[in-house]
MISEFI-691184 format. One record per residue (C-alpha): x, y, z; residue number from 1; residue in three letters. Coordinates in steps of 0.1 Angstrom, whole numbers. Each point is the difference from the previous one (the first is absolute). Example, Ala and Ser with C-alpha at 12.3 -4.5 7.8 and 13.67 -1.06 7.14 Angstrom:
! MISEFI-691184
<X 123; Y -45; Z 78; num 1; residu ala>
<X 14; Y 34; Z -7; num 2; residu ser>
END
This chain:
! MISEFI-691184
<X 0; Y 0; Z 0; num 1; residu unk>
<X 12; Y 32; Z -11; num 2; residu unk>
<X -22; Y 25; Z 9; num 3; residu unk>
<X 2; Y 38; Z -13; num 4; residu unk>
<X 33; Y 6; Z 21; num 5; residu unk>
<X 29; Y 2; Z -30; num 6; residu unk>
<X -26; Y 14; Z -24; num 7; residu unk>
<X -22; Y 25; Z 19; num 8; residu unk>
<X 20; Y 12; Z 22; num 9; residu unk>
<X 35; Y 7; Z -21; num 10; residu unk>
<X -16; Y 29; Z -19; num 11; residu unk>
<X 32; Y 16; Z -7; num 12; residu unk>
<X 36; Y -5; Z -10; num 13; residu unk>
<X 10; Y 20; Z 38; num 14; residu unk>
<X -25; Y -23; Z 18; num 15; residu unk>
<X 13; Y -35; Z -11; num 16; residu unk>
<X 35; Y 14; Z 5; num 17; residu unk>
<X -6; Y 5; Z 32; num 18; residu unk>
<X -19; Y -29; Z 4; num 19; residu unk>
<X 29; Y -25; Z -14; num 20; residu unk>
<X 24; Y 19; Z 24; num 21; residu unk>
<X -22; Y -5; Z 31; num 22; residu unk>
<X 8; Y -37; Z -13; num 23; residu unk>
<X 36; Y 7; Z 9; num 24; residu unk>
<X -6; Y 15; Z 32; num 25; residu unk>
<X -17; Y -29; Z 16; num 26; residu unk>
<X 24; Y -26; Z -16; num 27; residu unk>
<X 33; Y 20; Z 12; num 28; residu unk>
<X -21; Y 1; Z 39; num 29; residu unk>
<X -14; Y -35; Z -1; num 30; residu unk>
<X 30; Y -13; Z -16; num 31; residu unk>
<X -25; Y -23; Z -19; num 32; residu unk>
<X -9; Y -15; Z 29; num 33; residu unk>
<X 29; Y -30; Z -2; num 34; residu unk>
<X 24; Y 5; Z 25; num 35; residu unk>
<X -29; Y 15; Z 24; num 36; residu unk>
<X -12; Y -32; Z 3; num 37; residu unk>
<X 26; Y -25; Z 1; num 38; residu unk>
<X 3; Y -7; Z -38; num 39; residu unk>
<X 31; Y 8; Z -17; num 40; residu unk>
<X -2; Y 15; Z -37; num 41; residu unk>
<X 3; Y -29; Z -22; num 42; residu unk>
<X 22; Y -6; Z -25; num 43; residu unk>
<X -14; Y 7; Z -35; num 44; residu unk>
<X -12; Y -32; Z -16; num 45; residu unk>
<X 7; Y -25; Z 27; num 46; residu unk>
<X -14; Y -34; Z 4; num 47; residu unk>
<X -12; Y -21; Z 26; num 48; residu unk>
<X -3; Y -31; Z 7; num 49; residu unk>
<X -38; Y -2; Z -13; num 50; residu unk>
<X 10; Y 19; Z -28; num 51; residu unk>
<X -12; Y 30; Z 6; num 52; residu unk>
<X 13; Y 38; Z -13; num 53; residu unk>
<X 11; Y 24; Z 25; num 54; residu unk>
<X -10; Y 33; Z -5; num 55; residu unk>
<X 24; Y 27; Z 4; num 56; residu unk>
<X -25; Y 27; Z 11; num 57; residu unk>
<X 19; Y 26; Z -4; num 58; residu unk>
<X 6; Y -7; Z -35; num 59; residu unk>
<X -28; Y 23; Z -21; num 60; residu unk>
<X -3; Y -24; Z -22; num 61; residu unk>
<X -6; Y -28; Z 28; num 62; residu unk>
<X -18; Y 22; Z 21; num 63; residu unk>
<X -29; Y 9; Z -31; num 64; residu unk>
<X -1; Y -34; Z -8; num 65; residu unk>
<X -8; Y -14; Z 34; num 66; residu unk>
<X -28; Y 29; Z -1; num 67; residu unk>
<X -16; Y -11; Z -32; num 68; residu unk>
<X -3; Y -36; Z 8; num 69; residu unk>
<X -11; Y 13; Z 34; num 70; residu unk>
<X -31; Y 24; Z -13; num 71; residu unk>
<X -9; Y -18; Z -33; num 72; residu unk>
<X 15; Y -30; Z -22; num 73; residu unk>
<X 31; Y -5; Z -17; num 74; residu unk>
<X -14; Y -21; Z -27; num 75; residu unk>
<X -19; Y 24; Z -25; num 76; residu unk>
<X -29; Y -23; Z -6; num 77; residu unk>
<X -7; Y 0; Z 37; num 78; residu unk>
<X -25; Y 30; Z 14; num 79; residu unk>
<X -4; Y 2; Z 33; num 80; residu unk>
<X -25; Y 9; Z 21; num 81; residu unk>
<X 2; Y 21; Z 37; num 82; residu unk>
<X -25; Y 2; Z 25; num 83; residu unk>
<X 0; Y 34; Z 22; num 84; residu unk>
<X -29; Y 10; Z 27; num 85; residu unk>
<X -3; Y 21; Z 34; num 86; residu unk>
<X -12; Y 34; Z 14; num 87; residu unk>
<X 0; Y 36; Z -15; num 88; residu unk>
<X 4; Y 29; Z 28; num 89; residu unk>
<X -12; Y 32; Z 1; num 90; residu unk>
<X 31; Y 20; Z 15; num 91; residu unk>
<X -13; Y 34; Z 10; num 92; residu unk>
<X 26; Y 20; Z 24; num 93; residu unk>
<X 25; Y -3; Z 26; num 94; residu unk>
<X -23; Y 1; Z 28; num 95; residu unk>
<X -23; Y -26; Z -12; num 96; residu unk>
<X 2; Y -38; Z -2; num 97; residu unk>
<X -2; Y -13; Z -34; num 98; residu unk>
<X -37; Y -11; Z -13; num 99; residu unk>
<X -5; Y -34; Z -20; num 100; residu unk>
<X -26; Y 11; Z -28; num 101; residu unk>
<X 10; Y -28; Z -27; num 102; residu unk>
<X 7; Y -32; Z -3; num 103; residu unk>
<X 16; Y -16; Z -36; num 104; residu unk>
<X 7; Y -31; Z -16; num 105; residu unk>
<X 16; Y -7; Z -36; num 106; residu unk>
<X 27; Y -11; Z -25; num 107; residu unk>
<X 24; Y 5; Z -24; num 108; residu unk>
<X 12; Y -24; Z -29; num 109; residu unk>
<X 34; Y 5; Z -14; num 110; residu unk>
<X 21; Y -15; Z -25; num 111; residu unk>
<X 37; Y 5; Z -5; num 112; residu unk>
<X 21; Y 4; Z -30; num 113; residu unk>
<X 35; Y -9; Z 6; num 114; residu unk>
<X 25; Y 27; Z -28; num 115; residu unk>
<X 30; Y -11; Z -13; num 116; residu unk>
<X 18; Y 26; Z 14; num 117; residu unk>
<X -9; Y -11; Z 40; num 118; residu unk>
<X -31; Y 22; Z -1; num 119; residu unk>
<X -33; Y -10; Z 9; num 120; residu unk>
<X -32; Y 12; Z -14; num 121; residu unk>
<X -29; Y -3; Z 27; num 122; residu unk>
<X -36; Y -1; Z -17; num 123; residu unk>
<X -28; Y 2; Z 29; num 124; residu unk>
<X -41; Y 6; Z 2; num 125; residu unk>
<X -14; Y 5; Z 35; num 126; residu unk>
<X -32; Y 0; Z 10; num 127; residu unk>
<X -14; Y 7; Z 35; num 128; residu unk>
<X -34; Y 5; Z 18; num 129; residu unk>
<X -11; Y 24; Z 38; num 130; residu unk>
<X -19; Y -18; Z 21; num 131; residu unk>
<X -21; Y 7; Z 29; num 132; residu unk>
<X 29; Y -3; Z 36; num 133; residu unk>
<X -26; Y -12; Z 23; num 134; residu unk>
<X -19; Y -29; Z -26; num 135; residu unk>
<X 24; Y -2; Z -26; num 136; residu unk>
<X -23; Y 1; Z -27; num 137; residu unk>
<X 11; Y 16; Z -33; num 138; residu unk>
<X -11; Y 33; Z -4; num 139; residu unk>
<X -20; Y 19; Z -29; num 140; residu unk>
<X -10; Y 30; Z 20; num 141; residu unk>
<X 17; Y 16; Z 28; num 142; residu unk>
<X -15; Y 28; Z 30; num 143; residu unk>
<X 33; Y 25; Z 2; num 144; residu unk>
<X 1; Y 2; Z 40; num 145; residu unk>
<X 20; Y 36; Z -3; num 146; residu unk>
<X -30; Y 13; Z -24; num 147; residu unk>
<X -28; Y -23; Z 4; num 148; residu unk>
<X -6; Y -4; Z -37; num 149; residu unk>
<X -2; Y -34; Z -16; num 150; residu unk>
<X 25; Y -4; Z -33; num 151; residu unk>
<X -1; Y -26; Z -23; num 152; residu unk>
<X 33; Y -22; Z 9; num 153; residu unk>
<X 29; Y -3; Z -31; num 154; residu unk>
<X 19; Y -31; Z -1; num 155; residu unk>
<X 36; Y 0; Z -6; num 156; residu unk>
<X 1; Y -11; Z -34; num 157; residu unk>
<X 31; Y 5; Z -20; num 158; residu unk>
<X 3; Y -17; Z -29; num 159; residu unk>
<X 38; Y 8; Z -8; num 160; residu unk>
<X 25; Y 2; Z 26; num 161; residu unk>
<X 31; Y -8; Z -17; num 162; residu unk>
<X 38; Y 11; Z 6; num 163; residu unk>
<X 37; Y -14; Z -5; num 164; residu unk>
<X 25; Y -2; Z 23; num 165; residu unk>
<X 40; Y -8; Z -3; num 166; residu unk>
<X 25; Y -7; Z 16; num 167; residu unk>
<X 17; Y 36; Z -1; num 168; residu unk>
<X -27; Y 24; Z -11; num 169; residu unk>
<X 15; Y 30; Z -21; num 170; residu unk>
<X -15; Y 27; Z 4; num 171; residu unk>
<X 3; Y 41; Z -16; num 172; residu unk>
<X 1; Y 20; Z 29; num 173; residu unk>
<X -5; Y 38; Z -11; num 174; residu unk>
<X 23; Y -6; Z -27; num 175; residu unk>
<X 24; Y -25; Z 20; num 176; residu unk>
<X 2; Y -35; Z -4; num 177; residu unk>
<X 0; Y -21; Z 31; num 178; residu unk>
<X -4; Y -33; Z 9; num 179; residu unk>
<X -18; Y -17; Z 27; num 180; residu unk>
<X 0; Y -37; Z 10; num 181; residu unk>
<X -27; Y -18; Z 11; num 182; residu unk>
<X 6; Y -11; Z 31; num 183; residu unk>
<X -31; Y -5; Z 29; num 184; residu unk>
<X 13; Y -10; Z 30; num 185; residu unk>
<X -6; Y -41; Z 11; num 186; residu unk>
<X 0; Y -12; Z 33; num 187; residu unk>
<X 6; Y -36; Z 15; num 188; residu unk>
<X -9; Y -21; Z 26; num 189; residu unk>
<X 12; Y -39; Z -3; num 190; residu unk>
<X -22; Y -7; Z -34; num 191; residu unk>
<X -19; Y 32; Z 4; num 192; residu unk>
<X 4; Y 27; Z -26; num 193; residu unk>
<X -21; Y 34; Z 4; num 194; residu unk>
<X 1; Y 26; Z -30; num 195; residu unk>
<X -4; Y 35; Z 3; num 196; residu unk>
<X -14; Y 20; Z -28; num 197; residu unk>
<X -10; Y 34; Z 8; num 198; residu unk>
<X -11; Y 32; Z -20; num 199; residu unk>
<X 0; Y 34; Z 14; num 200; residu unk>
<X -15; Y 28; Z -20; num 201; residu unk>
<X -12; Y 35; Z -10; num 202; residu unk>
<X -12; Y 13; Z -32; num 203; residu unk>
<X -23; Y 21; Z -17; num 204; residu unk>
<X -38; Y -13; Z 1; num 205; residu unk>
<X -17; Y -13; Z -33; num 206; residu unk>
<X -32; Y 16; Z 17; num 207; residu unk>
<X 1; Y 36; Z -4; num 208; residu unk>
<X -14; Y 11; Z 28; num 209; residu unk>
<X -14; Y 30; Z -22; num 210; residu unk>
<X -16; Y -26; Z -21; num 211; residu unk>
<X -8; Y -24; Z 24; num 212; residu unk>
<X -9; Y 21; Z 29; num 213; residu unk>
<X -18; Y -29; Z 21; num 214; residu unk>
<X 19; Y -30; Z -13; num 215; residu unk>
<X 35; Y 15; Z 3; num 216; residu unk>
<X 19; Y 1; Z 34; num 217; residu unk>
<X 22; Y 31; Z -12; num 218; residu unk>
<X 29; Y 10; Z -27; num 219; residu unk>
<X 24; Y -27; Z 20; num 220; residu unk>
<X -4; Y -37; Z 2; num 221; residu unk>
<X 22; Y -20; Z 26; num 222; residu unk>
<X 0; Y -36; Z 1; num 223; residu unk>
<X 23; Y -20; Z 22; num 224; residu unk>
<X -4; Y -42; Z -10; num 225; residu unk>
<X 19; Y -26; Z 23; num 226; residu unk>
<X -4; Y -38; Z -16; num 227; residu unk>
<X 19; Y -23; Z 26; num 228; residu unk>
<X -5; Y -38; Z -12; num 229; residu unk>
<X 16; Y -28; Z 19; num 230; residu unk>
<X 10; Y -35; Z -16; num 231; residu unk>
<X 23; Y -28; Z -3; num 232; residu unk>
<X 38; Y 4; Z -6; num 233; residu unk>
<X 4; Y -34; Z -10; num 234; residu unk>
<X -27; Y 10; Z -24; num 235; residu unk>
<X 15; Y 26; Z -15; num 236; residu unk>
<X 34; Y -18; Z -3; num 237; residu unk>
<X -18; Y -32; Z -18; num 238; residu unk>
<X 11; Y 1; Z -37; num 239; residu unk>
<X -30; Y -19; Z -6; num 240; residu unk>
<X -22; Y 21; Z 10; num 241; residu unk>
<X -15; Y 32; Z -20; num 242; residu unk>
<X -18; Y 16; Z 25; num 243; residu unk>
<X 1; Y -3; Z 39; num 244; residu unk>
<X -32; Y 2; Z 21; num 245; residu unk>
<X -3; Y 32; Z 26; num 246; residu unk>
<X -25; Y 12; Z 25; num 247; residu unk>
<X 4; Y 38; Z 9; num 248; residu unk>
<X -14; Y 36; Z 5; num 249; residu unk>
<X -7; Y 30; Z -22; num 250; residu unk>
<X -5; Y 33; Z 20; num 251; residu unk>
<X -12; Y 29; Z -20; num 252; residu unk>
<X 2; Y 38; Z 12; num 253; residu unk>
<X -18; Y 22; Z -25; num 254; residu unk>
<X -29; Y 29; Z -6; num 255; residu unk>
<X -33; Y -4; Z 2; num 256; residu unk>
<X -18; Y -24; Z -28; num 257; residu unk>
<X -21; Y 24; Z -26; num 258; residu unk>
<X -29; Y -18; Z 1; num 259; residu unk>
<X -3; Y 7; Z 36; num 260; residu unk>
<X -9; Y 38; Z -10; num 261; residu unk>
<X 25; Y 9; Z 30; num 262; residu unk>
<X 20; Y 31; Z -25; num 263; residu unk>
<X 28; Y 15; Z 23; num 264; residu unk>
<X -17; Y -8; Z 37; num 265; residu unk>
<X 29; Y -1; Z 21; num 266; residu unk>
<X 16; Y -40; Z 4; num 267; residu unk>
<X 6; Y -33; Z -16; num 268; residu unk>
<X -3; Y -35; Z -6; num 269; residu unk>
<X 22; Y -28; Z 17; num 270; residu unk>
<X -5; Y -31; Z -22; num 271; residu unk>
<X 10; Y -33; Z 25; num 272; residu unk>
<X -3; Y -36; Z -16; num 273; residu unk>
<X 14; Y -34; Z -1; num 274; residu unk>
<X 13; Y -13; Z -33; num 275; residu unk>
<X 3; Y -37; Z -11; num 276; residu unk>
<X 9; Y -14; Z -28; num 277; residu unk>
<X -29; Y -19; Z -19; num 278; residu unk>
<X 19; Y -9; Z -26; num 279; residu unk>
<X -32; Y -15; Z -22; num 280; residu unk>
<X -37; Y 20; Z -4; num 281; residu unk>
<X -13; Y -30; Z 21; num 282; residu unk>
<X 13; Y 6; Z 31; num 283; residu unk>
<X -11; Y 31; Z 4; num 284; residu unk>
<X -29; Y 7; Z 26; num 285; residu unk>
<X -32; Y -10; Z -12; num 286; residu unk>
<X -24; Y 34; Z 6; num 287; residu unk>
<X 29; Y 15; Z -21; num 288; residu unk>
<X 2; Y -23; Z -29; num 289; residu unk>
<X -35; Y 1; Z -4; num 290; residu unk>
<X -2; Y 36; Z -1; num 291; residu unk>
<X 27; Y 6; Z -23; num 292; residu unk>
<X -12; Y -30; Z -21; num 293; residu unk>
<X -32; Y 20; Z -3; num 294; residu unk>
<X 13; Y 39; Z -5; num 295; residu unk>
<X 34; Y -2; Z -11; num 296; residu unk>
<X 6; Y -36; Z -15; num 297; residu unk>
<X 30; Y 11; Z -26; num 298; residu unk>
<X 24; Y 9; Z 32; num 299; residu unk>
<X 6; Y -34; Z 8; num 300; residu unk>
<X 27; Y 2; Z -26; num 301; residu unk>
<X 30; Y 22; Z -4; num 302; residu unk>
<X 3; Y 24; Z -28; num 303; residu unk>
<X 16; Y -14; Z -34; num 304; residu unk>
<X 29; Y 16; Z -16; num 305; residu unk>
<X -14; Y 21; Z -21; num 306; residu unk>
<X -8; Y 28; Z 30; num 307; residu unk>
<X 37; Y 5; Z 4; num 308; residu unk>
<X 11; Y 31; Z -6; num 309; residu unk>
<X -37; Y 18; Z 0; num 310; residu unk>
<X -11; Y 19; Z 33; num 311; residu unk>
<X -8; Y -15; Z 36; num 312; residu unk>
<X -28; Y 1; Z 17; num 313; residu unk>
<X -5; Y 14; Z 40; num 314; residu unk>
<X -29; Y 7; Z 26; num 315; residu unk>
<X 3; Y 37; Z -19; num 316; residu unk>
<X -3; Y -7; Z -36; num 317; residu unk>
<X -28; Y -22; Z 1; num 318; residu unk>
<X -22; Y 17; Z 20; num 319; residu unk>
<X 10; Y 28; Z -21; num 320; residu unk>
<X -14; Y -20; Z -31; num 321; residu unk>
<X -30; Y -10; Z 14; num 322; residu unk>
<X -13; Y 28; Z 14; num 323; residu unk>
<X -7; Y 36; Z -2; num 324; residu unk>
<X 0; Y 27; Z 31; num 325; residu unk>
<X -19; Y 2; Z 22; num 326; residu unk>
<X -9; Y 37; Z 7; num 327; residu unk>
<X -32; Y -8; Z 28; num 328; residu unk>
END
């Protein structure tokens, strides 16, 4: 699951510099997790005794691999389905406790395109539905509890969510070239491996508020993503393996959703959710198969090649497709 992270939030050549340097930072403090925790770097193509590949982590190259087969599937024929569901909050000052409003449950389906030059092209849908906290029934219509007006409830439906990533991502940095490698911190424990992906962000807001005055939350839009998924290192290390199976969390700071008519009322949303990795459409939750089966049915598969290269989709730009302002 890849979620809107690499695409929505890296608006700008500045942002995703910052972005892949912030990479840096925490590799350089957590010293990708290794010696932390009692595990020595190993040495770059080593084999044990049951024949699996140790992965020098520190390596870009080794590090984005491990993080492919980690989120999606090294074999390009595979797609591969992740699971995500928790709690939305309402955060609404400093002085006052945070307010669960939302709950959400959905997936992503992404297939991965390995380049003959070490890159890998990441193509993704994701699909996700707000439901009821207290019930947990899917929700159509939702009572706004700051306004008291009921809004018709918008999915998270993004049909194309693709990106590439390399091992050293070159970028042109107000007329300088620089180059980044990837490299998101790992920890260890014994056979336990815990990624850390994270995305922290600023940019100017599709929604003009001047356009959009009720569904915009202002000029700026800040969005801070944290995906930590936790697996198995002998997993990752198997060469006969294309993929390795994760459980995990995605926490989401971001504005206000537009259809909740909220325009520039002062706070935000805290996303908090578990993630899992499905792996097939059939092992999703029921209530959620059936409902996608029913509305969405075509984002049970990834997105072919021929949307690579055209324009992404985000929580913005659909919405901004779909509807018109709303003056009232």
């Amino acid at each position: 699951m890849w979620h809107t992270s690499l695409t929505e939030t890296l608006a700008d050549r500045r942002q995703a510099l910052q972005t892949f340097f912030s990479w840096g930072a925490l590799a350089a403090g957590a010293g990708l997790g290794l010696a932390a925790c009692g595990r020595e770097p190993p040495s770059p193509g080593e084999v044990d005794s049951k024949q699996s590949v140790k992965i020098d982590f520190s390596n870009p190259s080794d590090n984005l691999k491990a993080f492919v087969k980690l989120t999606g599937d090294l074999d390009p024929t595979v797609e591969t389905v992740g699971w995500f569901g928790g709690d939305i909050f309402a955060v609404l000052g400093p002085d006052r406790p945070l307010q669960k409003i939302l709950g959400i449950e959905g997936f992503g389906v992404l297939r991965v395109a390995t380049q003959p030059d070490g890159k890998y092209r990441l193509f993704n849908r994701e699909l996700a539905y707000y439901k009821d906290p207290k019930t947990g029934e899917f929700l159509d219509a939702w009572t706004n509890p700051f306004t008291n007006e009921q809004v018709e409830v918008r999915p998270i439906h993004n049909k194309v969510v693709n990106a590439e990533i390399a091992p050293v991502m070159k970028m042109d940095f107000d007329g300088t070239a620089v180059e980044v490698p990837f490299s998101p911190p790992w920890n260890f424990f014994g056979d336990k491996a815990f990624s850390l992906f994270e995305v922290h962000t600023a940019f100017p807001n599709p929604m003009n508020p001047a356009v959009w005055p009720r569904e915009s939350a202002g000029p700026v839009t800040r969005i801070s993503e944290m995906f930590q998924r936790f697996t198995s290192l002998s997993q990752l290390e198997d060469p006969a393996r294309t993929s390795a199976d994760y459980t995990g969390a995605w926490t989401r700071i971001g504005p206000w959703l537009p259809w909740m008519l909220q325009g520039q009322a002062p706070g935000h949303l805290l996303f908090r959710t578990n993630m899992d990795r499905t792996g097939t459409a059939d092992r999703l939750p029921e209530g959620l198969r059936a409902r996608a089966e029913k509305l969405h049915p075509e984002y049970f598969r990834a997105p072919g090649d021929e949307t690579w290269g055209g324009p992404n989709d985000s929580s913005f730009t659909v919405y901004m497709a779909e509807n018109t302002p709303k003056t009232g």
